[in-house]
C-alpha positions as CSV (number, residue, x, y, z in Angstrom):
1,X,206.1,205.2,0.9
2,X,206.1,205.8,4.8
3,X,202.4,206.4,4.6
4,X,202.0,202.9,2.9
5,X,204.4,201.2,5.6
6,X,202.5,202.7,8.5
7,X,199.0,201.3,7.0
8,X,200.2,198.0,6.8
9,X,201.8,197.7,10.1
10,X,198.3,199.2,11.2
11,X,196.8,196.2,9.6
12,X,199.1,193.4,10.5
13,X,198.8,194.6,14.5
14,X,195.1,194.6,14.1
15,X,195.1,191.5,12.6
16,X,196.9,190.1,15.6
17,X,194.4,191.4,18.3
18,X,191.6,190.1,16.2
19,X,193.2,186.6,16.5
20,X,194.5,186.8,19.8
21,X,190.9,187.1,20.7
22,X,189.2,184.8,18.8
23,X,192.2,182.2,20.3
24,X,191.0,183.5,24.1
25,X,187.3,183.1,23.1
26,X,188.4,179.2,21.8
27,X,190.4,178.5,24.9
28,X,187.6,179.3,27.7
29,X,184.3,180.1,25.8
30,X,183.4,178.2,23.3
31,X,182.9,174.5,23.1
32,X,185.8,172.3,23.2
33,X,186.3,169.3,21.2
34,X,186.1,165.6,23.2
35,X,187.1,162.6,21.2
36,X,185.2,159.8,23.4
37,X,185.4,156.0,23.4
38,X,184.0,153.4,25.5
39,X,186.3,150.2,25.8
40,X,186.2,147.4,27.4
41,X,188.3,143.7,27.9
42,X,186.2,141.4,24.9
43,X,188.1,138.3,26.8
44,X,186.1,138.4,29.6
45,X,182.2,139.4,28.6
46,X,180.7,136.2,27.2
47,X,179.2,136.5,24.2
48,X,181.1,139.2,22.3
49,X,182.4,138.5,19.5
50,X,186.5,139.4,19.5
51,X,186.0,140.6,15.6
52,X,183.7,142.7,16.4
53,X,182.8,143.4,19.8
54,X,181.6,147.4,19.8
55,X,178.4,145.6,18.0
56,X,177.0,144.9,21.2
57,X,174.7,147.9,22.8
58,X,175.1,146.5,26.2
59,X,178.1,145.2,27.8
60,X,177.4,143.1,31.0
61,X,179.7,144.4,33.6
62,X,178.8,142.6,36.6
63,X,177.5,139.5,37.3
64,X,173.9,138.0,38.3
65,X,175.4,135.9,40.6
66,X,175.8,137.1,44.0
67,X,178.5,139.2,45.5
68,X,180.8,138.3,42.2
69,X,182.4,141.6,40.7
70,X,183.3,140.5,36.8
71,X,185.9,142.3,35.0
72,X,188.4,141.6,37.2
73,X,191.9,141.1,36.0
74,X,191.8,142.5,32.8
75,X,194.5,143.2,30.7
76,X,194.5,146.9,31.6
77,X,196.0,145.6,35.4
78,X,199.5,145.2,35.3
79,X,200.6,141.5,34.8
80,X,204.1,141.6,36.4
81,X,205.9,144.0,39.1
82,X,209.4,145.1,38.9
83,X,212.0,145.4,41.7
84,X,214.3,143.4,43.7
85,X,213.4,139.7,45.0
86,X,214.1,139.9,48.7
87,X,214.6,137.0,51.4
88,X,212.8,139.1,54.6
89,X,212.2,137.4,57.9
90,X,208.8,136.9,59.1
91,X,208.3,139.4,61.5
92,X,209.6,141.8,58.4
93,X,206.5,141.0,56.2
94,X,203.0,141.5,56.9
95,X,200.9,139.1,55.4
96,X,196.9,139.0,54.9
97,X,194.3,137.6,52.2
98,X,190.9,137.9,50.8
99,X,188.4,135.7,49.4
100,X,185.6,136.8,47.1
101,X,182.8,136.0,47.5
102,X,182.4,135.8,51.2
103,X,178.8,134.6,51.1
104,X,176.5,132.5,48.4
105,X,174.5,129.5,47.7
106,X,176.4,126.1,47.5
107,X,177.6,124.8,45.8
108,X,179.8,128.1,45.9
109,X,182.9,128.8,44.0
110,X,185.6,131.0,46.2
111,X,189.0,133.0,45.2
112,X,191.7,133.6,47.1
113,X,194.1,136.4,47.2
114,X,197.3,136.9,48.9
115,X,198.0,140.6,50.3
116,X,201.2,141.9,51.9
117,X,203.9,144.4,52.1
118,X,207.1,144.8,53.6
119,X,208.3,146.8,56.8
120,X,209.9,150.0,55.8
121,X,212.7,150.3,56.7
122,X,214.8,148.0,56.1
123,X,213.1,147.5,52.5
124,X,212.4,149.8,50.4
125,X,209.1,150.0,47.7
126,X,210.4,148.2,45.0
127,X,211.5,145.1,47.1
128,X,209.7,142.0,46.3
129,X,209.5,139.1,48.9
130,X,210.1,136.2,47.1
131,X,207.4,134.1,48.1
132,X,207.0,130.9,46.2
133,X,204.2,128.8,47.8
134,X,200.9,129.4,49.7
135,X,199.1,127.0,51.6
136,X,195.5,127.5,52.1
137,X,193.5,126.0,55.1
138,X,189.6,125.4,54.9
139,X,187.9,124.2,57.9
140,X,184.7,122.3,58.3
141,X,181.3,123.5,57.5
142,X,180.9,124.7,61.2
143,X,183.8,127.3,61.2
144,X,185.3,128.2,64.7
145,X,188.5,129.5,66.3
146,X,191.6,127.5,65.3
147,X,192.9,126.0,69.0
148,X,189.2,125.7,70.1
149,X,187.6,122.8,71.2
150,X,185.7,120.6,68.3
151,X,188.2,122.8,66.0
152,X,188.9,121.1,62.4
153,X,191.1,122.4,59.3
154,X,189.3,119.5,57.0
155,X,191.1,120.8,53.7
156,X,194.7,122.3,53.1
157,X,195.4,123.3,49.2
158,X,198.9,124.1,47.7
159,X,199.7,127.2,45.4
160,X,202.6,127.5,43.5
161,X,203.3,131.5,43.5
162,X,205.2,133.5,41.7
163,X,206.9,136.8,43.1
164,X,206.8,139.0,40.4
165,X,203.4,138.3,39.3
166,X,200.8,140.9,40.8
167,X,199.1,139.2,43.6
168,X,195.5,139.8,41.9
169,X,196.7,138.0,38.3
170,X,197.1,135.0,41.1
171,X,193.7,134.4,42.3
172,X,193.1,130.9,43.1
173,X,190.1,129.6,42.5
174,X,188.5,126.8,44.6
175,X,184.6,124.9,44.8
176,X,182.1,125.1,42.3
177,X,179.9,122.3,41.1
178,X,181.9,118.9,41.4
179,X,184.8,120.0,43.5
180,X,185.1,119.1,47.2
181,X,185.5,122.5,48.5
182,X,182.4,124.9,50.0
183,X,179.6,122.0,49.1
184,X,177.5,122.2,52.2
185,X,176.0,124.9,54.1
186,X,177.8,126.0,56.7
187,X,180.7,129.2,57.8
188,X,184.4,127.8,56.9
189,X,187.1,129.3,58.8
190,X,189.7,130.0,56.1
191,X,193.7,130.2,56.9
192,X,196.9,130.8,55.2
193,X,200.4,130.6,55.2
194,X,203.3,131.5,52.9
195,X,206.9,130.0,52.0
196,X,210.0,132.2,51.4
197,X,212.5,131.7,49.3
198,X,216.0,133.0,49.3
199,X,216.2,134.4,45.9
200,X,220.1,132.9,45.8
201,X,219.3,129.3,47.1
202,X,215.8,128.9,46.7
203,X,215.8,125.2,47.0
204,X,217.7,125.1,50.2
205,X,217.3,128.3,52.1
206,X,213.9,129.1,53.2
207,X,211.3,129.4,55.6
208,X,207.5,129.6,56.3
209,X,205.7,132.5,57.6
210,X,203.7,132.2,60.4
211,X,206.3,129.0,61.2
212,X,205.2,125.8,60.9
213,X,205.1,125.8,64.7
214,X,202.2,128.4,65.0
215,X,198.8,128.8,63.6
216,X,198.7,129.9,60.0
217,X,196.3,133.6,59.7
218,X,193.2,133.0,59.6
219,X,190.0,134.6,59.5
220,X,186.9,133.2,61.5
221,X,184.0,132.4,60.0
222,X,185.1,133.9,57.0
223,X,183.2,132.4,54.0
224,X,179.1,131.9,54.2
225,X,177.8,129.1,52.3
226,X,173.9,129.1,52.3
227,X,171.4,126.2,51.7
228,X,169.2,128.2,49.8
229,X,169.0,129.7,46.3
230,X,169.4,133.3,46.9
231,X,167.4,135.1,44.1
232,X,169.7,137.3,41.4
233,X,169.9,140.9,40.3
234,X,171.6,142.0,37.0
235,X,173.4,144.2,36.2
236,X,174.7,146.4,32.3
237,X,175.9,149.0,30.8
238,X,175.6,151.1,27.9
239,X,178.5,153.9,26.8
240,X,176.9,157.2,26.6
241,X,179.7,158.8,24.9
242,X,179.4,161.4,21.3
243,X,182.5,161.4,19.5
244,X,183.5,165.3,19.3
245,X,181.0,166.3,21.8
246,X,181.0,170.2,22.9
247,X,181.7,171.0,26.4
248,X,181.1,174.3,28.3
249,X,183.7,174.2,31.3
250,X,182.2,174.8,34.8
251,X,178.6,174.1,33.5
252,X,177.8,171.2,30.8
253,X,177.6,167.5,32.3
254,X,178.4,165.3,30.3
255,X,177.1,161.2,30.0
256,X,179.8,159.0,30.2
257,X,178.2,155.7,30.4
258,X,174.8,154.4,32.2
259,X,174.3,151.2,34.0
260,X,171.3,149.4,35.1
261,X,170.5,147.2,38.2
262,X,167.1,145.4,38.6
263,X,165.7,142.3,39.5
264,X,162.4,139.8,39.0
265,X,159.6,141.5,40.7
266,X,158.2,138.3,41.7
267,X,161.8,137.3,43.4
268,X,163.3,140.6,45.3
269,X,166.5,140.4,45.1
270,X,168.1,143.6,47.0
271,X,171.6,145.0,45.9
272,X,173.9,147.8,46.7
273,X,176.5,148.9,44.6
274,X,179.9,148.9,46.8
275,X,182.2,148.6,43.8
276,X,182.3,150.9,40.2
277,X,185.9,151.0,38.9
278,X,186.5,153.0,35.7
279,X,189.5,155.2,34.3
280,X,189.7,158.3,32.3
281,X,192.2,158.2,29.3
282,X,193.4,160.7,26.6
283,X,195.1,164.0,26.8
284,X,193.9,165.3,30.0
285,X,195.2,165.2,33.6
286,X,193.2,165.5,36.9
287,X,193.2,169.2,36.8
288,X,191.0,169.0,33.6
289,X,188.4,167.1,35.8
290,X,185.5,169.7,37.8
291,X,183.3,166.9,39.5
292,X,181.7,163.4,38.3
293,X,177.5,162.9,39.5
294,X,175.5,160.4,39.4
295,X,171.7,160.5,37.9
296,X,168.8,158.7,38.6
297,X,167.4,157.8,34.9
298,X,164.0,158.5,34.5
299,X,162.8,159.4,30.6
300,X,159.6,161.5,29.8
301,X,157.8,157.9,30.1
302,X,158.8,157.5,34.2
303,X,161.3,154.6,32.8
304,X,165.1,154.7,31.9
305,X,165.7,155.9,28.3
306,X,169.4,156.2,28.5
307,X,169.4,159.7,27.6
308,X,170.4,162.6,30.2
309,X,168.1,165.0,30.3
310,X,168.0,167.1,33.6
311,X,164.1,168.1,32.7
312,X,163.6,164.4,33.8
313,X,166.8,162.7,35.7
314,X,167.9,163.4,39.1
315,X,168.3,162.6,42.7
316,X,165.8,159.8,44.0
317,X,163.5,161.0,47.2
318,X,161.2,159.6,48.8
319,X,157.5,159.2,48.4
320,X,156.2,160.2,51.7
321,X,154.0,157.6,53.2
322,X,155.4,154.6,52.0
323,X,157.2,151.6,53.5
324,X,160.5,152.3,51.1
325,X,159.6,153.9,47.6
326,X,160.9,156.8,45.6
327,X,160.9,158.9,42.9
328,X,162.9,160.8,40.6
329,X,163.4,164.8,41.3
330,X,165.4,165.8,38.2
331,X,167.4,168.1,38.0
332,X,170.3,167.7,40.5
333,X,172.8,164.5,40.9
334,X,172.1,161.8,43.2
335,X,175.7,162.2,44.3
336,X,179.1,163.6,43.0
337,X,182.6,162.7,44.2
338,X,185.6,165.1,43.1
339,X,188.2,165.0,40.6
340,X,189.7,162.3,43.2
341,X,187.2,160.0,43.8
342,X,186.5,161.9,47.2
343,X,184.8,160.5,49.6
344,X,183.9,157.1,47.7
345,X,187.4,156.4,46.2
346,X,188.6,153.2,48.0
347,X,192.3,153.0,48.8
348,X,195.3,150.4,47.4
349,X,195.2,147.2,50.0
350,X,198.2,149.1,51.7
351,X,195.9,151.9,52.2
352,X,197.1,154.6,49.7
353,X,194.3,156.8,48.2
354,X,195.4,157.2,44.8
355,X,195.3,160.7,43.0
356,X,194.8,159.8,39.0
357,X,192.5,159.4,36.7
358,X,191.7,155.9,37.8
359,X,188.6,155.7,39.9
360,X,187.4,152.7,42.2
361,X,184.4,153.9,44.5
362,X,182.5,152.3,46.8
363,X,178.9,154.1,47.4
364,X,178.1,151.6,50.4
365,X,181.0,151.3,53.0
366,X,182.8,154.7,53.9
367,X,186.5,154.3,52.6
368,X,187.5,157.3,54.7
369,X,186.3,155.6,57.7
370,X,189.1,154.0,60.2
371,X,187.3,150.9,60.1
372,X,187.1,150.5,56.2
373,X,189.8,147.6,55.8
374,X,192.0,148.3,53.0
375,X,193.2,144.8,52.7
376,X,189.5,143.0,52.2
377,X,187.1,146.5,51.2
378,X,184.2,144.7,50.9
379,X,184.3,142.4,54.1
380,X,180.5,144.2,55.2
381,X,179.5,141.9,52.2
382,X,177.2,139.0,53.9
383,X,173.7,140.6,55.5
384,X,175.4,140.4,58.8
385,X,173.6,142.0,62.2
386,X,177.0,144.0,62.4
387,X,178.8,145.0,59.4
388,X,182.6,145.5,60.4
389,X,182.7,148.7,58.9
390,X,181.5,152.1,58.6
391,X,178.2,152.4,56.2
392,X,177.4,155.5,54.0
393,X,173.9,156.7,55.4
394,X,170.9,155.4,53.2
395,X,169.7,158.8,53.1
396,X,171.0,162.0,53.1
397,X,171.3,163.2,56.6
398,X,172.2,166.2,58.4
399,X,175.3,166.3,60.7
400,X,173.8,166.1,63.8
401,X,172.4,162.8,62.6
402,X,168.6,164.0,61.6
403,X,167.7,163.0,58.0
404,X,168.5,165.6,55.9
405,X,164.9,167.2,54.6
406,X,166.0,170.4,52.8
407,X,164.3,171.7,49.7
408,X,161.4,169.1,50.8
409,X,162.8,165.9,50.3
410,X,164.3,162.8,52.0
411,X,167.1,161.9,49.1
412,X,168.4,158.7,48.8
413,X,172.2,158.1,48.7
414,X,173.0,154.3,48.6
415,X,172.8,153.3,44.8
416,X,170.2,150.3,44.5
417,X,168.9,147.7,42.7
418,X,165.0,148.1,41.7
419,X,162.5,145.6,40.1
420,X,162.5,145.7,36.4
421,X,163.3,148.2,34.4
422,X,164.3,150.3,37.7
423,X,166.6,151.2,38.6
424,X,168.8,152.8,35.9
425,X,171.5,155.5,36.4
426,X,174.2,158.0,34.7
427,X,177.7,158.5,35.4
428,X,178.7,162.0,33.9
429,X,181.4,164.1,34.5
430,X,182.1,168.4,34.5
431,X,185.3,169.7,33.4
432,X,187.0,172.3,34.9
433,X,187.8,176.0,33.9
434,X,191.8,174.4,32.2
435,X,189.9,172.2,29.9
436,X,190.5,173.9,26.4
437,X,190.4,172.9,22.7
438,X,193.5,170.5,23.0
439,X,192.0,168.0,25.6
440,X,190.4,164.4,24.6
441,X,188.9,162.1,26.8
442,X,188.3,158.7,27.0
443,X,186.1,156.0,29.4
444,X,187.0,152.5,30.0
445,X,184.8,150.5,32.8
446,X,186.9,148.2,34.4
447,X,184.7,146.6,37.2
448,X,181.7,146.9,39.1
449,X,180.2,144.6,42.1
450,X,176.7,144.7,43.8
451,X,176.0,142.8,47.0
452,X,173.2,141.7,48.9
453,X,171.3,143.9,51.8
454,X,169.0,143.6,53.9
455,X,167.0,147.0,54.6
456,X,167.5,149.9,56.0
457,X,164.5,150.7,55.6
458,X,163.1,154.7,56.3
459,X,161.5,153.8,59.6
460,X,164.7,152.0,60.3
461,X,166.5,155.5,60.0
């Protein structure tokens, strides 16, 4: 009888090595299980069809018309904001806007945007000021300082607001074809001021900030309106994703989704991407994120095929001897940015660099830069001769300033429209050593935005 109980214990405790290791050889080695999906807001593509919207193979993302980013306020924004309504004096609120776009072709249609935020102390982060109104000042087709000589605010629109809406589910919307607003070429100084309520008498206590006694804010020159028909660029996207696709930690990267910029050959129509906003979702946390890259599609043909394969996608270099051409060099990303976003996540308009699975990059203007303005990120919009921020270089370059010419090549880093089909290119992600059997993943791309440019050009560099 003991001899019988010993041999079964003997089994039973090999039995529980055996699956100990198979679970160790699960957990780090072998491939783990990804349930993927590709979303996306139906409400605001035109031309899907709400029953059935996943028919589509490519969802447009962005706009043809210039320096518009689409996808904006969809649902996956929050609609309202909790706290306390607060009745703060002017000095205790800073207030600021943006308009999108800042430059176009008239007739041009414009949004406006409120920003602000409270002085801390004495309120706290979930104090709301309870602004009700915003009044918005245009000026005349020839711009200029406010005070100056020949100076005109020619329009001044109401906006009823409401506090605990989000700013950015408040956009108004002014111009277009048949409105009176941003007809006629020309650089309109835009202004704005706000009233403030007392949340316990709001029809009797209040005030306006700046007072009615001083200049509202206002931004010079703010909004371009051009004569001329600037020619378009497009822009798509296609999901990538497998459902149940194996990963290798630390190694495998993995296609998320690939998006394509290109324009008429016979009307250039130059484009940098300064906005691609996207978010993970499923079980997984930041940890479970290695790296993201970004690859130059280029199929066995020399054209996108929307397949990554590192024997023919890469990093675009440049053909020596040319005014500004490249080519693919597969094998390696473009670029990568970390489980953050690092260095192309922008921050929050107060200037808070988030830390979640939510990434909003610009690949243009430098975000870590002191200049980068948190409140209006892509203000270096319009071809201007001096961009008011801090550009990412257009190639790679070294860090005394030389361009960077190591394993043979001059490698491009701003991410480009091309003439048709080019160019094309691959967001994929790496997972780190924690990702395990348990973990599922999910994409959904919120926004992207392109914007004119004008060069550089290599012997700019």
């Amino acid at each position: 009888m003991g001899r019988h109980l010993l041999l079964k214990i003997i089994v039973v405790l090999v039995c529980v090595v055996l699956v100990g290791f198979a679970w160790l050889i699960m957990d780090r080695k072998i491939l783990a299980r990804v349930d993927w999906k590709f979303t996306h807001n139906v409400d605001e593509i035109k031309g899907v069809s709400e029953s059935d919207p996943m028919k589509l193979e490519k969802i447009q993302v962005a706009s043809n018309l210039d320096n518009v980013a689409l996808l904006s306020m969809l649902s996956n924004f929050t609609y309202g904001q909790g706290g306390g309504l607060v009745y703060p004096q002017c000095g205790d609120i800073n207030l600021a806007f943006k308009c999108n776009p800042t430059d176009g072709s008239a007739p041009l249609t414009v949004g406006f945007q409120l920003i602000y935020n409270l002085a801390s102390p004495p309120y706290g982060e979930n104090d709301i000021p309870n602004i009700t109104n915003i009044t918005w000042y245009i000026s005349t087709n020839n711009g200029g300082e406010p005070g100056t000589q020949g100076f005109r605010w020619e329009h001044q629109v109401e906006q009823r607001y409401n506090p605990l809406v989000s700013p950015e589910n408040q956009i108004l919307y002014l111009g277009g074809q048949g409105s009176q607003y941003f007809q006629q070429a020309g650089r309109y100084t835009i202004g704005m001021r706000v009233r403030v309520a007392n949340p316990n008498d709001p029809n009797g206590d209040y005030r306006y900030c700046p007072p009615q006694n001083q200049p509202p804010i206002y931004r010079v020159d703010y909004i371009i309106v051009r004569s001329e028909q600037v020619p378009s660029a497009s822009f798509d996207a296609t999901d990538l994703v497998a459902d149940k696709q194996g990963v290798v930690p630390l190694n495998d990267w993995v296609p998320l989704f690939r998006f394509n910029m290109k324009y008429n050959p016979d009307q250039p129509a130059p484009r940098t991407l300064t906005q691609l906003y996207y978010k993970l979702t499923g079980e997984l946390d930041t940890e479970d994120i290695l790296e993201f890259g970004l690859f130059a599609d280029s199929g066995p043909e020399g054209k996108p095929d929307d397949t990554l394969d590192l024997l023919y996608d890469g990093r675009l270099v440049y053909v020596e001897g040319t005014l500004n051409s490249f080519r693919v060099e597969p094998g390696q990303p473009m670029i990568t940015w970390d489980r953050y976003g690092y260095p192309y996540e922008m921050p929050n308009s107060v200037g808070v660099f988030s830390e979640d699975l939510t990434y909003n990059l610009n690949f243009t203007m430098n975000p870590q830069s002191s200049e980068f303005d948190p409140g209006d990120p892509f203000e270096a919009v319009p071809p201007r001769s001096a961009p008011p921020t801090e550009l990412f270089p257009f190639v790679k370059l070294n860090e005394d300033g030389t361009i960077d010419t190591s394993d043979g090549y001059i490698k491009k880093q701003w991410v480009t429209a091309g003439a048709d089909p080019w160019y094309s290119y691959i967001v994929a992600v790496r997972v780190s050593y924690k990702w395990n059997y348990r973990n599922t993943m999910g994409v959904t791309l919120l926004s992207a935005r392109m914007q004119p440019y004008t060069g550089p050009y290599i012997s700019d560099i």
